[in-house]
C-alpha atoms as an extended CHARMM CRD file, in Angstrom:
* protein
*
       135  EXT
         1         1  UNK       CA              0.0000000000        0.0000000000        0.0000000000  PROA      1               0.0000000000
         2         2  UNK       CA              2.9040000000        2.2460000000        1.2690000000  PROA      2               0.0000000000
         3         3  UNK       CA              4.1140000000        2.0930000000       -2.8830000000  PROA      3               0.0000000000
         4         4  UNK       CA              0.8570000000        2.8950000000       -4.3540000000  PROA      4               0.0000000000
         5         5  UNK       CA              0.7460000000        5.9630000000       -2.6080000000  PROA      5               0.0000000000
         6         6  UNK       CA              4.3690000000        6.6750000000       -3.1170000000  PROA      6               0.0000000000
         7         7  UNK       CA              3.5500000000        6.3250000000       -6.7000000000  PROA      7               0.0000000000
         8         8  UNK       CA              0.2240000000        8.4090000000       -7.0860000000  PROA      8               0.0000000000
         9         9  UNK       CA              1.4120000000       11.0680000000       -4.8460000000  PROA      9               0.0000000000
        10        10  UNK       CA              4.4380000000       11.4960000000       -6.8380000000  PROA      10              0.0000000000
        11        11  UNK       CA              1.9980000000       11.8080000000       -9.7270000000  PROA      11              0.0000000000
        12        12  UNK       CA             -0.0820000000       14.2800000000       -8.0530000000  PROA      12              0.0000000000
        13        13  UNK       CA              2.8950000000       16.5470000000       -7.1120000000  PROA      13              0.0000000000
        14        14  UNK       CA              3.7440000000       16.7300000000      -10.7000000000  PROA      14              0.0000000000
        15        15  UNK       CA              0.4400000000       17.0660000000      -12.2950000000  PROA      15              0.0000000000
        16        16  UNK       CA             -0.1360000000       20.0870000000       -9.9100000000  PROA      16              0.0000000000
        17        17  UNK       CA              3.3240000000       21.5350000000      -10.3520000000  PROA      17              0.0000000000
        18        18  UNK       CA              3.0160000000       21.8090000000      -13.8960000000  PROA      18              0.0000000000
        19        19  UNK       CA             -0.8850000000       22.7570000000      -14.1050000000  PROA      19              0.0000000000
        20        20  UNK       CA             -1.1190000000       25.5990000000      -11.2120000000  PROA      20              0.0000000000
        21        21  UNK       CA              2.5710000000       25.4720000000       -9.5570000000  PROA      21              0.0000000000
        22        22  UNK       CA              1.2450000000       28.1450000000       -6.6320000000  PROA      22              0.0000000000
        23        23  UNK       CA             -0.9320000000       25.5440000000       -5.2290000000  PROA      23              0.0000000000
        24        24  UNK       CA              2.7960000000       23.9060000000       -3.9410000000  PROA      24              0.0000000000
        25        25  UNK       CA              5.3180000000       26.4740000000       -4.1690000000  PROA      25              0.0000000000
        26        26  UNK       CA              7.3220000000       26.7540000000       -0.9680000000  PROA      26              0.0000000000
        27        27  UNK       CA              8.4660000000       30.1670000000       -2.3180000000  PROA      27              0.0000000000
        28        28  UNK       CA              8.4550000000       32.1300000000       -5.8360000000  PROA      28              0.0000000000
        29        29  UNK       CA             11.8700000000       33.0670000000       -6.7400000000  PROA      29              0.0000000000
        30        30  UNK       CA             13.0030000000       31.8410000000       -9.9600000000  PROA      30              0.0000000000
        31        31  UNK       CA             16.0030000000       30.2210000000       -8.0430000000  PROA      31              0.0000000000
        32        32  UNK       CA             13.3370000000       28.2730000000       -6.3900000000  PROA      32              0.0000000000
        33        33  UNK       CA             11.3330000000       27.1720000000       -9.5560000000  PROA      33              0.0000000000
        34        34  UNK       CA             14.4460000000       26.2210000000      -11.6400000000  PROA      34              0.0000000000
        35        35  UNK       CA             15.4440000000       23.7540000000       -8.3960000000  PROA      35              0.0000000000
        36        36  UNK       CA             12.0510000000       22.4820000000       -8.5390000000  PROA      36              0.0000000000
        37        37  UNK       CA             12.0720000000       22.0610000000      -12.1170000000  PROA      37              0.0000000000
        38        38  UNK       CA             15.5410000000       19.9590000000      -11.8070000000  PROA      38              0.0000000000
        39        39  UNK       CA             13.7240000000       16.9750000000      -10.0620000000  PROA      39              0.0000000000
        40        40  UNK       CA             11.1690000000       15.2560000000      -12.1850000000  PROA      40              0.0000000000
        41        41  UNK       CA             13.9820000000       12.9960000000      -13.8500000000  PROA      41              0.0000000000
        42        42  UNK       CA             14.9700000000       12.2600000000      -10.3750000000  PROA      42              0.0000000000
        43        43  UNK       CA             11.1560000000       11.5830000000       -8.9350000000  PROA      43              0.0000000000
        44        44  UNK       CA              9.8860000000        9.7040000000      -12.2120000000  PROA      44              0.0000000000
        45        45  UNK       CA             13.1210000000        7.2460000000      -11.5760000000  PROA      45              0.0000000000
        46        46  UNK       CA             11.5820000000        7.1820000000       -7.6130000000  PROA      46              0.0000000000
        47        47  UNK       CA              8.0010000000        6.4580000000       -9.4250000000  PROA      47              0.0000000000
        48        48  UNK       CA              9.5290000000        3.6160000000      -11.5060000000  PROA      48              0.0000000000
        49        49  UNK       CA             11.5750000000        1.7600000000       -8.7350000000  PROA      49              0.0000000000
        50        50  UNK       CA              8.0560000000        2.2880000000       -6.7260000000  PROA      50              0.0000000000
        51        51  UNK       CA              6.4980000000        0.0110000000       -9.6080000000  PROA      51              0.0000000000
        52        52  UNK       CA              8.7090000000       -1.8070000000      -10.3630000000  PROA      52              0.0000000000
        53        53  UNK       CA              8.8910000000       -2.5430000000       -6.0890000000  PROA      53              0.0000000000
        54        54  UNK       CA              5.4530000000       -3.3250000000       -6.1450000000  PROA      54              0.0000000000
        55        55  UNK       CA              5.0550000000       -5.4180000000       -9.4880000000  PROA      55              0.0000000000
        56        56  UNK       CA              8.0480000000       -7.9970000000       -8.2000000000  PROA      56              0.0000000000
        57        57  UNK       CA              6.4060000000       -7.6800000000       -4.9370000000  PROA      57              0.0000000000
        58        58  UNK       CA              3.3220000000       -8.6310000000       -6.0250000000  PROA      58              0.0000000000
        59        59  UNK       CA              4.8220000000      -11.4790000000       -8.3290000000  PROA      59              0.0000000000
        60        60  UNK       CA              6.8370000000      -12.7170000000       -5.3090000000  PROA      60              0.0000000000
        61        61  UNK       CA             10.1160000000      -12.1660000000       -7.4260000000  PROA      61              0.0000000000
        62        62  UNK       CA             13.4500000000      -12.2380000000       -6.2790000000  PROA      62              0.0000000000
        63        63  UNK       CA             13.8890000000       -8.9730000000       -8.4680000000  PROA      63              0.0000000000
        64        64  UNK       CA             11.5330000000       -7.5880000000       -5.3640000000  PROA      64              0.0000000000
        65        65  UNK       CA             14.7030000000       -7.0680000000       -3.2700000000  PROA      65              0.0000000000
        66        66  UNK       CA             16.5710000000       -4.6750000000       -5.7420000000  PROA      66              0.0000000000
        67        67  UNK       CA             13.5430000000       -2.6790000000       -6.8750000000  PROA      67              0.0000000000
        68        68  UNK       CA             12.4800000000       -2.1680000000       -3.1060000000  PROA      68              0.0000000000
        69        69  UNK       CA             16.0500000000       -0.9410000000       -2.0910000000  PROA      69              0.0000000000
        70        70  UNK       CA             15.9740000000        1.0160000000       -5.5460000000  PROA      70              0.0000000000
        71        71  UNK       CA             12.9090000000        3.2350000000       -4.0860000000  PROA      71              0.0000000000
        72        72  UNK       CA             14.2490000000        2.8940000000       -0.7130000000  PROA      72              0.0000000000
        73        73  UNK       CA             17.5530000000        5.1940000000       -1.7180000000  PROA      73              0.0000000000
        74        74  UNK       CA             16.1290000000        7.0370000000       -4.7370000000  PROA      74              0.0000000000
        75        75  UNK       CA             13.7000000000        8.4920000000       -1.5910000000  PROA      75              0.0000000000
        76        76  UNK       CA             16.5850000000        9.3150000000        0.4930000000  PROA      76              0.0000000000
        77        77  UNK       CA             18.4560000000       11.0150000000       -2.1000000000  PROA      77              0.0000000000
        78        78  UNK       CA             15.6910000000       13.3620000000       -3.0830000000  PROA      78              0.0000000000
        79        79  UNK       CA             15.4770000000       14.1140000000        0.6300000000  PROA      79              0.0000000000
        80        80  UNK       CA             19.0290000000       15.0120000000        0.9640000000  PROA      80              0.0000000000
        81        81  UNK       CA             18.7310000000       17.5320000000       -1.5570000000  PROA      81              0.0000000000
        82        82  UNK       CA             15.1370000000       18.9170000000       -0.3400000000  PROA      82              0.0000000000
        83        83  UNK       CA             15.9010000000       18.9900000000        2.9680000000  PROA      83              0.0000000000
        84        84  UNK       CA             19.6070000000       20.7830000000        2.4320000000  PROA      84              0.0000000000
        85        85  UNK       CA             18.0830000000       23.0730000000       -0.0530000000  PROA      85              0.0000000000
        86        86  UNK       CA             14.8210000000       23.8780000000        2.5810000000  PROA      86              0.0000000000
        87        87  UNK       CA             17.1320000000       24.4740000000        5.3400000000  PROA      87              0.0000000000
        88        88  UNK       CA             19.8390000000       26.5890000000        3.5590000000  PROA      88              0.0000000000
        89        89  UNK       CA             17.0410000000       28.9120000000        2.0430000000  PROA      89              0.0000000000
        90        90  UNK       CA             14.5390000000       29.5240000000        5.1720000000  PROA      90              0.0000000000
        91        91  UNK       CA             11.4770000000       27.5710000000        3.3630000000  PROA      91              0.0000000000
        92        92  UNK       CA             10.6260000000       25.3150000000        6.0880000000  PROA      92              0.0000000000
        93        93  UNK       CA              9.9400000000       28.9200000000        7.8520000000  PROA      93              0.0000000000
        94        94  UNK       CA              7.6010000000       30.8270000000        5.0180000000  PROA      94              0.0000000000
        95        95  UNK       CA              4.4170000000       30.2080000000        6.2760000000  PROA      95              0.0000000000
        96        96  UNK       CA              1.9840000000       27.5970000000        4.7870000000  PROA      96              0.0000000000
        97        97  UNK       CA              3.8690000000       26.7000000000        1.5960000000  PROA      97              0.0000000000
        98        98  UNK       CA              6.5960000000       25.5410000000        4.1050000000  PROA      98              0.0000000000
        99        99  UNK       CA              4.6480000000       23.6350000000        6.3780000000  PROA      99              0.0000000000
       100       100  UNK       CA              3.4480000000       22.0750000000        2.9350000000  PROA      100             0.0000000000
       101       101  UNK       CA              7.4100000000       21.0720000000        2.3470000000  PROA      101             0.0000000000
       102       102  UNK       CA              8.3610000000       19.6520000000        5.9420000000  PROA      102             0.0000000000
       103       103  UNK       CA              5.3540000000       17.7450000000        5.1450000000  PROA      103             0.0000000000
       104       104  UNK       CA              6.6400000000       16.1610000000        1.9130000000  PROA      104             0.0000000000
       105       105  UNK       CA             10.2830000000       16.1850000000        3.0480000000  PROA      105             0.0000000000
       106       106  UNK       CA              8.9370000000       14.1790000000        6.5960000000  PROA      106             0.0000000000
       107       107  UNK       CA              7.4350000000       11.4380000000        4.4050000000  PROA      107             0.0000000000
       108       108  UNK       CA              9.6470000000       11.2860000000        2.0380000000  PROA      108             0.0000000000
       109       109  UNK       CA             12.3940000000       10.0040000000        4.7310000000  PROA      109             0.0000000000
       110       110  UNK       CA             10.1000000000        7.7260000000        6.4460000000  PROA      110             0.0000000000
       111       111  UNK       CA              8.6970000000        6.7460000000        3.3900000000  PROA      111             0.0000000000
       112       112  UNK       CA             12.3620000000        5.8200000000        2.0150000000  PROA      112             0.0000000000
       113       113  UNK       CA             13.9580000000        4.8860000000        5.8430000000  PROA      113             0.0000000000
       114       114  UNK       CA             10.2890000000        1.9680000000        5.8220000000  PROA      114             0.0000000000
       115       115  UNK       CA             11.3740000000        0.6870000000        2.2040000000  PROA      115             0.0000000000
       116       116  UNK       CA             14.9800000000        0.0240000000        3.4100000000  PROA      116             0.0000000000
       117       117  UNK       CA             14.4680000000       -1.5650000000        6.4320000000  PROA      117             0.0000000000
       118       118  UNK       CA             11.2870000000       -3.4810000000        4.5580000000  PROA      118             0.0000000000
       119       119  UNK       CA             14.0200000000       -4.6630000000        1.9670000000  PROA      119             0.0000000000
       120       120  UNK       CA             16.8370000000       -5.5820000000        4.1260000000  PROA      120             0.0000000000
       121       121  UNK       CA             14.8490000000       -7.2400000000        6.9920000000  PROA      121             0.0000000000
       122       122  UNK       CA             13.2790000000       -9.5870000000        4.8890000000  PROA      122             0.0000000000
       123       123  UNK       CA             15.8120000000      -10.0800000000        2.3650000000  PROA      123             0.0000000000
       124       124  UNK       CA             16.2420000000      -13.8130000000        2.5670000000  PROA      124             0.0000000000
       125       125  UNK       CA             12.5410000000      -14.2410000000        2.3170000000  PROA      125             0.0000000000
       126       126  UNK       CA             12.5290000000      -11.7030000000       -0.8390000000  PROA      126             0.0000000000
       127       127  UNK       CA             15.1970000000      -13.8510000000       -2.0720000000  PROA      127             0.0000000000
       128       128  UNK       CA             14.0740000000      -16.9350000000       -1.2780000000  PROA      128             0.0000000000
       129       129  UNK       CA             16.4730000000      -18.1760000000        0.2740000000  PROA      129             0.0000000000
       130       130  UNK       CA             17.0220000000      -20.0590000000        3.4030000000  PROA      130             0.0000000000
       131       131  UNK       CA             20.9060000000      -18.5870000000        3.5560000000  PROA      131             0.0000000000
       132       132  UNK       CA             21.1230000000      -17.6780000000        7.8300000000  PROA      132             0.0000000000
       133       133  UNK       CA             24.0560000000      -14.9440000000        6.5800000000  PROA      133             0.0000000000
       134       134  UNK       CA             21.3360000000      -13.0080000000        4.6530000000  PROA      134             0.0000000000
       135       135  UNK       CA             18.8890000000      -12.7760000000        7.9960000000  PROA      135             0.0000000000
């Protein structure tokens, strides 16, 4: 469930972003909008290892374990950069529109911190193996 809404949510921000940007915008100085506008590669990879996480999941696939870590550190890379970008610009203090941001930057670290430990701690059962140095 956690990957579904990783996936449409990541949809959503985009959707918005590009339709009526205000709605979301933490701030509106171009500096702002051209960091912004550097991170859909970055989230549709995020989307992609969320699928791709899910289908193998779903399938009961070894491939499971790779995808799952895949979304796990694709999520804490894009919070690196939010949060070190948030923090060294003032937006988590700008009223609403930052409140909005520590919002997305929370989840997105327990969101990717979950999907690691989900991964790791049941790697030999995502493997399938029975291997006691994988547990």
């Amino acid at each position: 469930m956690m990957l579904v809404i990783a996936i449409v949510i990541d949809i959503a921000y985009w959707a918005i972003w590009f339709t009526d940007r205000d709605i979301l915008a933490s701030s509106h100085r171009s500096a702002y909008y051209e960091f912004e506008n550097a991170f859909p590669l970055a989230d549709l990879w995020l989307g992609l290892a969320c699928l791709g996480a899910l289908v193998t999941l779903t399938r009961r696939t070894p491939m499971a374990l790779f995808w799952i870590l895949c979304a796990g550190s694709a999520g804490m890379y894009l919070f690196g950069m939010d949060l070190l970008y948030d923090l060294e610009h003032g937006i988590f203090t700008s009223g609403g529109g930052g409140a909005v941001e520590a919002g997305i930057v929370g989840m997105t670290l327990v969101f990717s911190l979950t999907a690691l430990r989900y991964g790791w701690s049941r790697r030999s059962e995502l493997l399938g193996t029975a291997d006691p140095h994988l547990s």
